[in-house]
N, C-alpha and C positions, 0 to 999 in steps of 0.2 A: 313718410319721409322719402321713401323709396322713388315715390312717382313724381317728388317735387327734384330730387336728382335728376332725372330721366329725362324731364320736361326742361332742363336746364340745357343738360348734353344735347337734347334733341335739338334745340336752336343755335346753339355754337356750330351743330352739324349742320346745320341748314345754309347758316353762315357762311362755311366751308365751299361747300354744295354751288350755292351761288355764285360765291367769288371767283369761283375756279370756269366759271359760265356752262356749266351746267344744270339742265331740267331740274329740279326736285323731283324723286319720284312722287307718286300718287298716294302711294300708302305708307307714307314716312312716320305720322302717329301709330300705327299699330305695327311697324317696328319695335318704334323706341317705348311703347306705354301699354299698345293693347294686348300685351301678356301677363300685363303687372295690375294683375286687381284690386281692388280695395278688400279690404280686411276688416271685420264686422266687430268692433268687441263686445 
């Protein structure tokens, strides 16, 4: 559930990012996602 958040926030930010007419950084997925691992049950 975690990562389906993040991945949500992540494109509102994007959104943001853009509109404002700036770059996207380069590593905006492992901001927003590549600290948040999946979880094995």
């Amino acid at each position: 559930m975690l990562r389906i958040y993040l991945s949500a926030q992540m494109y509102e930010a994007l959104e943001d990012i853009i509109a404002g007419g700036a770059t996207p950084p380069i590593n905006l997925y492992e901001r927003f996602l590549g600290w948040a691992q999946q979880s094995h049950p």
